[in-house]
C-alpha positions in Angstrom: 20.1 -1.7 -18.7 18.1 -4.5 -20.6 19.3 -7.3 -17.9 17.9 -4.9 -15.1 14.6 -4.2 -17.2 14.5 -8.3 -17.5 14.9 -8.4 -13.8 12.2 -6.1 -12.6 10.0 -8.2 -14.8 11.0 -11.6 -13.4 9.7 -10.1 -10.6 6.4 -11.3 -9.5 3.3 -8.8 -8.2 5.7 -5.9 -8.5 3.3 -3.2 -8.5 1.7 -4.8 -5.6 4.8 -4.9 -3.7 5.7 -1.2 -4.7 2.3 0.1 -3.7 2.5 -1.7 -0.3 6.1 0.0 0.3 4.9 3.3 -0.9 1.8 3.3 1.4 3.9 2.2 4.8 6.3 4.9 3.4 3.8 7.7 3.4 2.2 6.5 6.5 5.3 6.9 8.6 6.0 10.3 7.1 2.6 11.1 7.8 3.0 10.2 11.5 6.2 11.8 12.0 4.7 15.0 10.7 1.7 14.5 12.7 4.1 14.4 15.8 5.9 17.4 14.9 3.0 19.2 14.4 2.2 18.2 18.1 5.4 18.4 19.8 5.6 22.2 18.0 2.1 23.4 18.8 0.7 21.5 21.1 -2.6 20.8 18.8 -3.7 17.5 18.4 -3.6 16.3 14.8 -5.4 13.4 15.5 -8.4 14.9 12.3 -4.9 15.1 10.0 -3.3 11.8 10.4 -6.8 9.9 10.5 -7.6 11.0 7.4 -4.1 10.4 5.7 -3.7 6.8 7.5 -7.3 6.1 6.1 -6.3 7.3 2.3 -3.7 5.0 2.3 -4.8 1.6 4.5 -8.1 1.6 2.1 -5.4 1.4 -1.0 -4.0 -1.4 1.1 -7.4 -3.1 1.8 -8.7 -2.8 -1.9 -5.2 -4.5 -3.3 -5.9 -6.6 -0.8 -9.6 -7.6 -1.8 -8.4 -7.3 -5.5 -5.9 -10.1 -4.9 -8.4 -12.2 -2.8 -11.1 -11.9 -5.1 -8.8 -12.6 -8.4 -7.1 -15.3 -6.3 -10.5 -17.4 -5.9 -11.5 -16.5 -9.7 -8.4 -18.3 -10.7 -8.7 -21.5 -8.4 -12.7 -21.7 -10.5 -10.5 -21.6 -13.5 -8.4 -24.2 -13.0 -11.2 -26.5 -11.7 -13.1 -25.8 -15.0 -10.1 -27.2 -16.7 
């Protein structure tokens, strides 16, 4: 257990990676739901999935700016130095 737990933090951006996996994950779930609901009812649940594929692409696009952002802090830092 301890050479696992030294493992996952050799790891870098983990969190970052997780989050990324976890919002394509939901994403696709939320399509395929959004297609069942269509291919069931024949309503469009274009209002549904919008909303859900906005939710989690705005996570993406604020890790996104966070690591851009913290990524130009640090190249000032290292010029300071």
């Amino acid at each position: 257990m301890r050479r696992l737990l030294d493992k996952l933090r050799a790891v870098r951006h983990l969190f970052a990676k997780g989050m990324v996996l976890w919002c394509v994950i939901c994403g696709t779930a939320a399509s395929a739901y959004a297609m069942r609901i269509m291919s069931r009812t024949g309503h469009d649940p274009a209002g549904l999935l919008g909303v859900i594929l906005a939710f989690f692409g705005g996570e993406l696009l604020l890790m996104c700016l966070k690591t851009v952002l913290n990524g130009a802090k640090m190249e000032r830092r290292t010029d300071n130095e």
